[in-house]
C-alpha positions in Angstrom: 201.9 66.1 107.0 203.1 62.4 106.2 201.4 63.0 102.3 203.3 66.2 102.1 206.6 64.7 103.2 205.6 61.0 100.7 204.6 64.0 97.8 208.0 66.1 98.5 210.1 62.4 98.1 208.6 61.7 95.2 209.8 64.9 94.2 212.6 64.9 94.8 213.4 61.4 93.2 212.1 62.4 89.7 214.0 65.5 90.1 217.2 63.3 90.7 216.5 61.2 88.0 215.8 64.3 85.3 219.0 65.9 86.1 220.9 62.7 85.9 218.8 61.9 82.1 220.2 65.4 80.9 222.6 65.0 77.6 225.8 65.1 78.5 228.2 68.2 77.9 231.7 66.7 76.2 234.8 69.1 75.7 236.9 67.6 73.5 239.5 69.9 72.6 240.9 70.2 76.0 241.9 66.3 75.4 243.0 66.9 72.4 245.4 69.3 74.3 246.9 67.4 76.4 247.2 64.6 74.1 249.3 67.4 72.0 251.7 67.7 75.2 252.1 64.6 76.0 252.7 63.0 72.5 255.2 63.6 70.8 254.8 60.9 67.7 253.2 61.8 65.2 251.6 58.7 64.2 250.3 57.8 67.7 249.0 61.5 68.0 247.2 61.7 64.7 245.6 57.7 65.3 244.7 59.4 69.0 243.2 62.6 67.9 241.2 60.6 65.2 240.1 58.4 67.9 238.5 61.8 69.5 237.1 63.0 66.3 235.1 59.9 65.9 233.5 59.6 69.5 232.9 63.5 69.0 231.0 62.4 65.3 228.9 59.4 67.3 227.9 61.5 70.2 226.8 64.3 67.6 224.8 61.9 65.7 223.5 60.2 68.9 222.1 64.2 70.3 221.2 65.0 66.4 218.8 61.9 66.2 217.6 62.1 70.1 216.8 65.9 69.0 214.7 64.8 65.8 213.2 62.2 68.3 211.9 64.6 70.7 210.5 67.5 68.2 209.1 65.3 65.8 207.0 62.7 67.3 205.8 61.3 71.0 207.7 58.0 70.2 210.8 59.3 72.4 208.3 60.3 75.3 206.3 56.5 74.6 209.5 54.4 73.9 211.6 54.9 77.1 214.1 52.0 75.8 214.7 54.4 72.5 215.4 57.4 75.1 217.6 55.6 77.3 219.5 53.8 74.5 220.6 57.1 72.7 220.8 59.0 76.0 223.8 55.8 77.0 225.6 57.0 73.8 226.0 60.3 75.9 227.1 58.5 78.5 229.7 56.5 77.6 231.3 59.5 75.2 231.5 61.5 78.9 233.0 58.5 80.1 235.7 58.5 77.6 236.7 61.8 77.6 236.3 63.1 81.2 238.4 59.8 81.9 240.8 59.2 79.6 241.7 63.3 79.9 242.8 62.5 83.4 244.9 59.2 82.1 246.5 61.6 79.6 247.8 63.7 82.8 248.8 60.7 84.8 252.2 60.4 84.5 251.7 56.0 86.0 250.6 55.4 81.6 253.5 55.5 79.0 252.6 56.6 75.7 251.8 53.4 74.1 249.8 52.3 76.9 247.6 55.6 76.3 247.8 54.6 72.6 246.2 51.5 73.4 243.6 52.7 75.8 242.2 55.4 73.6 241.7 52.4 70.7 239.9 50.3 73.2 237.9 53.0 74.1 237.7 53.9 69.9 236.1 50.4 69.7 233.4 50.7 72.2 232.0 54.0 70.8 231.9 52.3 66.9 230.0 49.4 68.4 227.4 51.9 70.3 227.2 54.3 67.4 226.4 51.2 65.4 223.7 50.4 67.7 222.3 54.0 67.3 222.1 53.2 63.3 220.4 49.9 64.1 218.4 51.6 66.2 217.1 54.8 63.7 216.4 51.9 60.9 214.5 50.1 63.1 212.5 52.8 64.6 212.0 54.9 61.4 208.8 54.1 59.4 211.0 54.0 55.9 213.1 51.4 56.6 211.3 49.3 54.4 210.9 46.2 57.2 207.6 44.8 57.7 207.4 44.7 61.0 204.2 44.4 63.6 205.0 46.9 66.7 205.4 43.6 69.2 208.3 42.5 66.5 209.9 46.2 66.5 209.7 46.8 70.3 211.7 43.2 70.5 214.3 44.6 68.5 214.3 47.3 70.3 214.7 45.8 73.8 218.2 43.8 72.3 219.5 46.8 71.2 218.8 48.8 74.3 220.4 45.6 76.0 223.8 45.4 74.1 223.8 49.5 74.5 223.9 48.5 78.2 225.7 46.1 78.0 228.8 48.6 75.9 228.1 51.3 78.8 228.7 49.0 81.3 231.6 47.6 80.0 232.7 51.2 79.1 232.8 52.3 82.5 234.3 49.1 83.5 237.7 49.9 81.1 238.0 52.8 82.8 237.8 51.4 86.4 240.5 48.7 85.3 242.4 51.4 83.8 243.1 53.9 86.5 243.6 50.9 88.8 246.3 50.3 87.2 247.5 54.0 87.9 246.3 53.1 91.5 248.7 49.8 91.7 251.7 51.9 90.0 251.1 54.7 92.4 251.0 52.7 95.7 254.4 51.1 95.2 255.5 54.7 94.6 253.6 55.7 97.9 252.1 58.5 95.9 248.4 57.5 96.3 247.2 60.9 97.5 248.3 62.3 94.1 246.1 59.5 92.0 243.3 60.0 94.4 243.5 64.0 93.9 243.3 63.4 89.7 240.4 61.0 89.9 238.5 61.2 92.9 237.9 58.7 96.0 236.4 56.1 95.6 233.3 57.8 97.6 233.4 60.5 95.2 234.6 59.4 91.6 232.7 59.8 88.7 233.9 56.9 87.2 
């Protein structure tokens, strides 16, 4: 009975860790909806839209090259750094958008604050999708680099480091962010209305 229950644990845990390993699912027009309403310059609109279009362009590279990974060769299954670095690419684009969709309807940011937040956030994907090119020269056998496998798996382990390093960071701007919304709401005694848009801090996906 105790090898059953240690066996169903076990389960259990790679189960949790599969589903949480799944590529993200982004929706990016609804953000570029709301932006739409709540924008009503046209410079800061287009700049913010673009700023979509690009993390939507990095994330479909990221999925395009984790797809090639998996279908062509083992070296996704072998290399769990190269899995878990494109899979972060994933991770912070659903951080972006799921979060700043919700800053968008929070009426504590004023337009140029949004502006601002969506460029930060514009930075941190070009850096990661960066990282994904570094990544596909290193790992693909035409770069042209004469490289022993030690010297490519080294490579390998910085970039998957920085990649953390961008998706921490990534979800740290967005934690900083709506605390601002948090701070703002408080002094209005409206807390209950920010908790309800982003979650408790039990709960929040952020």
């Amino acid at each position: 009975m105790k090898r059953i229950f240690i066996i169903a644990c076990i389960a259990l845990i790679g189960f949790s860790f599969q589903s949480k390993a799944q590529w993200a699912v982004i929706d990016p027009s609804n953000l570029v909806q709301n932006i739409q309403q709540v924008v009503k310059s046209s410079s800061t609109l287009t700049n913010m839209v673009k700023n979509v279009q690009e993390t939507v362009k990095i994330y479909e590279q990221g999925k395009e090259y984790y797809d090639k990974l998996k279908s062509v060769n083992n070296l996704i299954k072998d290399a769990r750094k190269v899995k878990l670095t494109i899979e972060m690419i994933s991770e912070i684009s659903d951080i972006y958008i799921t979060g700043f969709n919700k800053m968008v309807a929070d009426p504590n940011f004023t337009v140029d604050e949004l502006a601002a937040i969506s460029l930060g956030y514009a930075r941190l994907m070009e850096e990661g999708g960066a990282l994904v090119t570094e990544l596909k020269n290193i790992v693909t056998s035409s770069n042209g680099l004469s490289m022993t496998d030690k010297e490519r798996m080294e490579v390998i382990d910085q970039i998957y480091n920085r990649m953390l390093g961008y998706r921490n960071l990534t979800r740290y701007y967005t934690q900083k962010s709506i605390s601002v919304s948090f701070i703002r709401a408080k002094a209005k005694a409206d807390t209950d209305r920010v908790l309800a848009l982003y979650g408790s801090p039990s709960v929040r996906y952020w």
